[in-house]
C-alpha positions as CSV (number, residue, x, y, z in Angstrom):
1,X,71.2,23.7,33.2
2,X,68.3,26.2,33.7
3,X,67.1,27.1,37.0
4,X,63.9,28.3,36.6
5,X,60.7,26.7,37.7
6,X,58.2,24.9,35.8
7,X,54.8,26.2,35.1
8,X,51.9,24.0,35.4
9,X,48.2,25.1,35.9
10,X,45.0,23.4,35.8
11,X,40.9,24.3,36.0
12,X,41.2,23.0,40.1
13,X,43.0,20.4,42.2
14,X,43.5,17.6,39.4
15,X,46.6,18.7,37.7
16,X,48.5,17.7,41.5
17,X,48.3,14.3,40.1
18,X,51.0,15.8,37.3
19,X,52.6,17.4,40.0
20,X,53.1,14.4,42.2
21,X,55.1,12.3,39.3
22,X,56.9,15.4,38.4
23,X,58.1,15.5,42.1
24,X,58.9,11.9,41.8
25,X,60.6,12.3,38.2
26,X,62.4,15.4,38.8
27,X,63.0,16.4,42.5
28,X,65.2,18.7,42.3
29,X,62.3,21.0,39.8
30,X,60.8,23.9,41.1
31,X,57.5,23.7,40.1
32,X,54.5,26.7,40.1
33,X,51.6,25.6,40.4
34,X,48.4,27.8,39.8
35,X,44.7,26.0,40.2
36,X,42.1,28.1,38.9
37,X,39.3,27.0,41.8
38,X,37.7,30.2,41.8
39,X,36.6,29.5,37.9
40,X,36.0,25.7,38.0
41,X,35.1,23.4,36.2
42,X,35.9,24.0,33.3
43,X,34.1,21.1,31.7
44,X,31.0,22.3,31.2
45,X,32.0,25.3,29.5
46,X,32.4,26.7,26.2
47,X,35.0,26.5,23.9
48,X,35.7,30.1,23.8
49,X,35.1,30.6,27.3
50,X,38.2,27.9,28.4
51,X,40.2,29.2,26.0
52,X,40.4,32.7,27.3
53,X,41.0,31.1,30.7
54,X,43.4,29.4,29.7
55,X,45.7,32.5,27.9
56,X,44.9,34.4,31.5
57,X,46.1,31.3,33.3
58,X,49.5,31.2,30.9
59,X,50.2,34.5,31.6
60,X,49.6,34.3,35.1
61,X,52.8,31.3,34.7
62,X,54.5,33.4,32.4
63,X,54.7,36.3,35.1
64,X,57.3,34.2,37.0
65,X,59.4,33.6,34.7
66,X,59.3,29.7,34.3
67,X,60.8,28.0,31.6
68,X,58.1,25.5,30.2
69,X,54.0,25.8,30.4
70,X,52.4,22.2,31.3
71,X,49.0,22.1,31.0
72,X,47.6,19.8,33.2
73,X,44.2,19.7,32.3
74,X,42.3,17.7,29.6
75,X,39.8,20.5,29.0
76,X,42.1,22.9,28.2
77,X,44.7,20.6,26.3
78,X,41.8,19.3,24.4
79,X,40.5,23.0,23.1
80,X,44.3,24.5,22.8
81,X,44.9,26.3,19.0
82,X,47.1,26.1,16.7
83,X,47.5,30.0,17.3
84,X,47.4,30.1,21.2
85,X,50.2,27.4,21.2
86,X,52.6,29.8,19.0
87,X,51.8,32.7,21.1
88,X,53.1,31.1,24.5
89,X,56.4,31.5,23.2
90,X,58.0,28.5,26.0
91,X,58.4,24.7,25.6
92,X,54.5,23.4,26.0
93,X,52.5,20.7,26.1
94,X,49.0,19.8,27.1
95,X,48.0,16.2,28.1
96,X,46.5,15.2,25.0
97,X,49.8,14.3,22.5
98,X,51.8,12.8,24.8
99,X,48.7,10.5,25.8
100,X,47.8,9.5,22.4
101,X,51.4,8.5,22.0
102,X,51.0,6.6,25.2
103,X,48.1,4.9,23.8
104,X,49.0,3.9,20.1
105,X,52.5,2.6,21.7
106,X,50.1,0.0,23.8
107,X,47.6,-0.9,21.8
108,X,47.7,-4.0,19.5
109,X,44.0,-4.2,18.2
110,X,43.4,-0.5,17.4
111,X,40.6,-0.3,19.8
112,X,41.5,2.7,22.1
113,X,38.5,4.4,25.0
114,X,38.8,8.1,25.7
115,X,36.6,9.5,29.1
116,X,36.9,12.9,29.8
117,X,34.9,16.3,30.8
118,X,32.0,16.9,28.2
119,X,34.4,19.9,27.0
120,X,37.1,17.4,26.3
121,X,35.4,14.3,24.5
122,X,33.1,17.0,22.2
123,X,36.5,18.4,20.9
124,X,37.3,15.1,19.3
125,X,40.9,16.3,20.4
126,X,42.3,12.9,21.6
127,X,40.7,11.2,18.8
128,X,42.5,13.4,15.7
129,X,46.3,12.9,17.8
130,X,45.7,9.4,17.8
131,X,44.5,9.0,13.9
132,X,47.9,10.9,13.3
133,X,50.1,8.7,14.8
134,X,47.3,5.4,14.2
135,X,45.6,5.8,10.8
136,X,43.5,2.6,11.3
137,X,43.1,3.1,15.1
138,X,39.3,3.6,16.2
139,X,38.3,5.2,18.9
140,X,35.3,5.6,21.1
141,X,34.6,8.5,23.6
142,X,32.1,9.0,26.7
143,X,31.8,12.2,28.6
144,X,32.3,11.5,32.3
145,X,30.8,14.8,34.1
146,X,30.5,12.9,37.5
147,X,33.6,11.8,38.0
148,X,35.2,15.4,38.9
149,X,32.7,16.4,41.8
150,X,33.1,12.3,43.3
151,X,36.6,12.2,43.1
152,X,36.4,16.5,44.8
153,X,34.4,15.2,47.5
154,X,36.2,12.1,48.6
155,X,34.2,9.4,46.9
156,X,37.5,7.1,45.8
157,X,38.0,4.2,47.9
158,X,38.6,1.2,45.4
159,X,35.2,-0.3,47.2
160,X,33.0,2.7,46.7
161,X,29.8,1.7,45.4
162,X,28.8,5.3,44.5
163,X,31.3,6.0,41.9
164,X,31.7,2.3,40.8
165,X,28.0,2.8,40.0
166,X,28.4,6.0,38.2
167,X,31.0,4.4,36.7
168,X,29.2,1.1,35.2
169,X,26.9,3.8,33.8
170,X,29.7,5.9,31.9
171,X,31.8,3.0,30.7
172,X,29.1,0.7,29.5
173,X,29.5,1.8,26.1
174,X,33.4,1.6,26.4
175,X,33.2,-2.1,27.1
176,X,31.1,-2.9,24.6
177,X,33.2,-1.1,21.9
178,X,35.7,-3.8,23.1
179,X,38.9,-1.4,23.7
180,X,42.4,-2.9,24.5
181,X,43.6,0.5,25.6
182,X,41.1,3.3,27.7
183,X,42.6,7.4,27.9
184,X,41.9,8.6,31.2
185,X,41.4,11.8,29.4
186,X,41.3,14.4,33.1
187,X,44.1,14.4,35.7
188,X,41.0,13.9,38.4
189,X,40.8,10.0,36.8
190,X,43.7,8.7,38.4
191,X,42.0,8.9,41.9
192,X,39.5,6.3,40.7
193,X,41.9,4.0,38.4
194,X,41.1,0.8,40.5
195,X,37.6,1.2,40.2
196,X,37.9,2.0,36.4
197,X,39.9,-1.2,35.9
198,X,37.6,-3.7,37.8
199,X,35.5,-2.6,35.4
200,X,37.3,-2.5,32.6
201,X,39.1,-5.6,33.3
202,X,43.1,-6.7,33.6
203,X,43.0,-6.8,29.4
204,X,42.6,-3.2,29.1
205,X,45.8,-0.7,29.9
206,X,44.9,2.4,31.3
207,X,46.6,5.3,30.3
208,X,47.1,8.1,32.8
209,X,47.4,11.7,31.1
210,X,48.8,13.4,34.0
211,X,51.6,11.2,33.7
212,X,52.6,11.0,30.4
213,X,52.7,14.9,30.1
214,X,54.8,14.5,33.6
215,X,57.2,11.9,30.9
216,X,57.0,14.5,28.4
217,X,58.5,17.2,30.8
218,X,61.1,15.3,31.7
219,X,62.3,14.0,28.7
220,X,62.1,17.1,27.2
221,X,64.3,19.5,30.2
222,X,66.8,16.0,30.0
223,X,67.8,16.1,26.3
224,X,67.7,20.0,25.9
225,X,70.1,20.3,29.3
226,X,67.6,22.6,31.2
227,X,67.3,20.4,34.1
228,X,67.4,22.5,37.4
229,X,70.3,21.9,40.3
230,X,69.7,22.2,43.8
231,X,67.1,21.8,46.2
232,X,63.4,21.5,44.6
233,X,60.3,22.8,45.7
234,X,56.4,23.7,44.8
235,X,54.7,27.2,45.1
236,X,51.0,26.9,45.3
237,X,48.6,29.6,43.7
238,X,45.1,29.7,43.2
239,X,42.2,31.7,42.6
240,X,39.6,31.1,45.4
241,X,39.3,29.9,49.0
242,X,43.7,28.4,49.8
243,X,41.7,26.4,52.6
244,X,39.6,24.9,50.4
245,X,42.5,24.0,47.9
246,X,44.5,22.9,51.0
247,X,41.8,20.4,52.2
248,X,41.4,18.8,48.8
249,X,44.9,19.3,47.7
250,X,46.2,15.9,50.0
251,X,44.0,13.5,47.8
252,X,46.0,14.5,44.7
253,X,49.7,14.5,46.6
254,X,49.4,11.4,48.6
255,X,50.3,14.2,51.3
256,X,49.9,17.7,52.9
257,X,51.4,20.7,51.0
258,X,53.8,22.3,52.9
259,X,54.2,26.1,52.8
260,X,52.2,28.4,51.9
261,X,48.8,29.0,49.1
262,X,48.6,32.6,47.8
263,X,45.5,33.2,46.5
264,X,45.3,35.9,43.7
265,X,43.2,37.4,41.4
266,X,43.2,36.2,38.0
267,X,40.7,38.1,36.3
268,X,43.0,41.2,36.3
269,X,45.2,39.5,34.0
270,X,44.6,40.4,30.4
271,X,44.8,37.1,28.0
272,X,46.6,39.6,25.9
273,X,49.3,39.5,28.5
274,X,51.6,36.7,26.9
């Protein structure tokens, strides 16, 4: 048994769709939340940039004393090292192993799509986990820069000939690699999944990163007895506007958040800090 929370963070709003199955996985978790909003994207942005983000948004987690780091975020998962993995010093995991496990376990032709940020699909990072586990697999990856700002702005209805446009566009060369098996590699994805599959077609499994790593957690708190007693809960934290955060936040949850949304400053928190 270990009562303390678990840490999850993200570039924005899209790592609530990790929060949500945690809730529903694990209700009696108390989760921390922090969205970096005043920083995002992320996507667009250098390698060396997210990464000190990311060590500023660990030891922003780290501060209250939670007792495993998720990182709900492709970007970040996807440019994670070696050495910044060590130096968190909790049970971690981004969204990209426990994905690529997802996807090699479904696949039977090898054939596996990976959309994602531009930051995610240049680091090649879903592609080398899945090679590990999948020697022969191939994949094939398309950056998907549209998707986070559509799915942001409330552009998700199943029938929505916006994104299903945008869409066509970005998975064109998806469907004519012939995948059996398509990563959605950003937790925003999930929001658009019937759209993604009427395009895709009811051959091809989706695999949805924000739940795996959700899987992952559990799994992991279960077999090393650190699940939490009691009555669960979610703080909310995030750097920019909580109104904002609040008005996008129900999209994610399939609800309101109740209780409050500090907002705080994360640039005075040294990446040096974990």
């Amino acid at each position: 048994m270990d009562q303390r929370a678990i840490g999850i963070f993200d570039s924005g709003v899209g790592g609530l769709t990790t929060v949500k199955v945690l809730r529903r996985l694990l209700p009696n978790e108390r989760i921390i939340y922090f969205g970096d909003t005043g920083r995002v994207p992320y996507g667009t942005r250098g390698r060396e940039i997210i990464r000190q983000y990311a060590m500023q948004d660990i030891a922003f987690l780290k501060r209250h004393e939670v007792k495993m780091i998720v990182i709900a975020c492709g970007t970040v998962s996807s440019c994670m090292t070696p050495q910044m993995q060590d130096s968190i010093g909790l049970p971690y995991s981004g969204v990209v192993l426990p994905a690529a496990q997802a996807a090699c376990a479904t696949t039977s032709s090898g054939r596996i799509g990976i959309i994602g940020t531009t930051a995610t699909v240049r680091s090649a990072a879903y592609s080398r986990a899945i090679r590990n586990i999948l020697p022969h697999a191939r994949t094939f990856g398309n950056a998907c820069p549209l998707f986070v700002p559509l799915v942001e702005n409330g552009f998700i209805q199943p029938d929505n000939q916006v994104t299903e446009l945008v869409a066509r566009q970005y998975l064109a060369p998806i469907l004519e690699a012939d995948v059996d098996t398509l990563i959605m590699g950003c937790t925003h994805y999930p929001l658009i999944a019937p759209i993604l599959q009427k395009i895709m077609g009811p051959d091809v499994t989706l695999v949805d990163v924000g739940e795996q790593v959700a899987r992952w957690a559990q799994s992991y708190l279960t077999s090393n007895d650190m699940l939490r007693q009691g009555e669960g809960g979610c703080e909310f934290f995030v750097s920019d506007s909580p109104e904002n955060f609040i008005e996008t936040a129900g999209l994610f949850l399939g609800g309101d958040i109740t209780g409050e949304v500090q907002q705080i400053s994360v640039d005075s928190i040294s990446p040096s800090a974990i």
